[in-house]
MARNULUM-927467 format. One line per field, with one value per residue (C-alpha): residue in three letters; x, y, z. Coordinates in steps of 0.5 Angstrom, whole numbers, plus 500, padded with zeros to 3 digits. Layout:
N
type: ala ...
x: X ...
y: Y ...
z: Z ...
***
This chain:
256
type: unk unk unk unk unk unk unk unk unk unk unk unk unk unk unk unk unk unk unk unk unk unk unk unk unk unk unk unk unk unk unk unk unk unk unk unk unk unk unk unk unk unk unk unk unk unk unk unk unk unk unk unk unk unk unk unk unk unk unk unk unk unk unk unk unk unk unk unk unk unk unk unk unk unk unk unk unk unk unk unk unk unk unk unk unk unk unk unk unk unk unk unk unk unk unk unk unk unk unk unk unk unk unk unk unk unk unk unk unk unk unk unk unk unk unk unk unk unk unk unk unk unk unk unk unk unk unk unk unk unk unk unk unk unk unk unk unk unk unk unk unk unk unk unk unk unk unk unk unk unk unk unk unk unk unk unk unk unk unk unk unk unk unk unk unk unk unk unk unk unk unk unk unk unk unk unk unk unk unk unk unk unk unk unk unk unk unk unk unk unk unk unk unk unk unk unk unk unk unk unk unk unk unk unk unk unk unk unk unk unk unk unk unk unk unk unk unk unk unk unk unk unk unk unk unk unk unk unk unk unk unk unk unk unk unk unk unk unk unk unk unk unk unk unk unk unk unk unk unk unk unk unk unk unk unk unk
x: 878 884 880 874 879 882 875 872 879 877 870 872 878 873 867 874 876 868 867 874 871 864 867 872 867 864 871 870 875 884 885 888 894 893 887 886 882 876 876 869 867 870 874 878 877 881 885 883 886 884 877 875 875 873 879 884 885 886 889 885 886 886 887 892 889 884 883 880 873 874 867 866 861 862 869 871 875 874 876 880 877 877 877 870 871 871 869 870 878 881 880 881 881 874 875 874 872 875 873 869 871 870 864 866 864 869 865 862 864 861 862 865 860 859 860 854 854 852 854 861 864 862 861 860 854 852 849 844 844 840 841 845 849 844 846 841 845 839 836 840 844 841 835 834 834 828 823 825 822 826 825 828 836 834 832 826 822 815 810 807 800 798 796 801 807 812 811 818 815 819 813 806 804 810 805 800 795 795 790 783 783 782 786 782 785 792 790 788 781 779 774 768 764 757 754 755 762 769 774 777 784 782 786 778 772 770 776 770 766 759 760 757 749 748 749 751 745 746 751 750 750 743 741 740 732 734 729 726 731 737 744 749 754 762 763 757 754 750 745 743 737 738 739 733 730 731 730 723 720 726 723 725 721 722 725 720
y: 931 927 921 924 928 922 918 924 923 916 916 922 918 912 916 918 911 909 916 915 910 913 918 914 911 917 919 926 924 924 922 914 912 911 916 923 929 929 933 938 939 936 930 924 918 912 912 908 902 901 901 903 898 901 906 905 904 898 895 891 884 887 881 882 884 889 895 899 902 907 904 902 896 890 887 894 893 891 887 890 891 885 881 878 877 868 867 875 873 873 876 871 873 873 868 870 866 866 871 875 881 885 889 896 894 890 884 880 879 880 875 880 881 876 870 868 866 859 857 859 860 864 861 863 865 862 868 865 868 875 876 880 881 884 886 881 878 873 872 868 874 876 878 878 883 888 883 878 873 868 861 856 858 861 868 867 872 875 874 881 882 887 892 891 894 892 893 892 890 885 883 882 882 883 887 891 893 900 906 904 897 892 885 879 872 873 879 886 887 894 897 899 906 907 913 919 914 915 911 908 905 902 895 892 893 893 899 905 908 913 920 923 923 916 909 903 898 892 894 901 909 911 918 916 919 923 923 930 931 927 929 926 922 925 919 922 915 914 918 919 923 930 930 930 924 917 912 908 905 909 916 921 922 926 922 920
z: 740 737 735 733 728 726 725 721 716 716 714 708 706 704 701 697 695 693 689 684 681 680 678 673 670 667 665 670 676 676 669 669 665 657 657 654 655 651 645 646 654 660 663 658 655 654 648 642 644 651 655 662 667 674 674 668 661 660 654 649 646 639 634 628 622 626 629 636 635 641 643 649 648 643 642 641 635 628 622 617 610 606 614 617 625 627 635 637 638 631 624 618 611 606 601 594 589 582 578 584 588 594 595 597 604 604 608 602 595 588 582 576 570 565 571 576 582 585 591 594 587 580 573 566 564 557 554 548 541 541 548 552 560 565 572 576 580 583 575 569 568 561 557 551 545 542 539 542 548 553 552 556 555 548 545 540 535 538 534 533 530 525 528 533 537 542 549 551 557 562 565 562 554 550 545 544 539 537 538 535 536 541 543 541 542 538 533 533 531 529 535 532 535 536 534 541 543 543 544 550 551 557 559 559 556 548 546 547 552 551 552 559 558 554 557 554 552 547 544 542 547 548 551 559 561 567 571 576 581 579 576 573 577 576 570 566 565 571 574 582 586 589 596 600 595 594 588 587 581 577 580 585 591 597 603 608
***
């Protein structure tokens, strides 16, 4: 009886031994040294500063000029602002150029307005004459002024027809004609309507369109003949057959 009591100490003194460590590992056992209990629910964490190995909190090698992220994967720490980590061992210090600052990240930096960056350093942006300071960092940095276009480093005058406006588009035309009249080549011709017309800004076309029950033909609107058993289509300038007829020969006839 001595020894089957001595064994059965034994045997609970080793599942004991496996346990603390499982338990530990999910922060549920006996509280190590440098931990603390958690701050919502049961059990600890180790403090900032220290990580889990097997059953203690061990403290981290923590490098100058960072901090403990109190997570337990990664480095658990990270640089400080203004610091970008070298080889997960040590946090150097971001160079900044002249005439640049540290973004609000803290992890890269950003020339300073009138300046433009090229390669690791910030220069002077040349700003032409009718031009000012835009904030596109990845362009030349500035556009020029209303009624005028960029030419190579300069800031020319738009040449805008009669019957013409500015788009102040930074993209596509510089300008475009006014309502009842249509671009040709460099000019803006007057658009002429034919009679059941209207006209129509639309970016293509002759500047007018027919109105719903005519159709264009060489140039002018003609009623369209709407056949029996047609309708208008939506766009009012085509016609199609009634359900259950089909097109033949301009007619509508009953579906075989």
């Amino acid at each position: 009886m001595a020894r089957l009591i001595a064994r059965t100490a034994a045997i609970a003194g080793m599942i004991a031994s496996f346990a603390f460590p499982v338990l530990a590992q999910d922060g549920t056992g006996p509280m190590p040294e440098n931990a603390q209990p958690r701050s919502y629910g049961g059990g600890w964490n180790c403090a900032p500063g220290y990580r889990l190995a097997g059953a203690e909190c061990l403290a981290l090698d923590i490098p100058e000029h960072a901090y403990p992220t109190g997570r337990s994967y990664g480095t658990g720490w990270e640089c400080n602002r203004g610091y970008e980590e070298v080889d997960g061992t040590s946090c150097n210090p971001i160079p900044v150029p002249a005439n640049a600052f540290l973004r609000s990240s803290g992890y890269d930096w950003q020339c300073e307005r009138g300046f433009r960056q090229e390669n690791e350093a910030c220069v002077p942006i040349v700003l032409p004459e009718r031009a000012y300071l835009t904030d596109d960092a990845s362009g030349r940095g500035w556009t020029c002024d209303r009624g005028y276009e960029a030419a190579a480093e300069t800031c020319s005058p738009i040449a805008v027809p009669e019957n013409a406006y500015l788009t102040n588009a930074d993209y596509g035309a510089a300008w475009a004609c006014e309502r009842g009249f249509v671009r040709i080549d460099d000019r803006c011709d007057a658009v002429v309507v034919p009679s059941n017309a209207y006209l129509d800004e639309a970016s293509h076309g002759p500047g007018w369109s027919c109105e719903r029950g005519f159709e264009v033909l060489n140039g002018a609107c003609v009623a369209i003949d709407l056949p029996e058993n047609a309708y208008l289509d939506r766009s009012g300038n085509r016609w199609s057959c009634n359900r259950g007829f089909q097109l033949s020969d301009g007619a509508c006839v009953l579906g075989r």
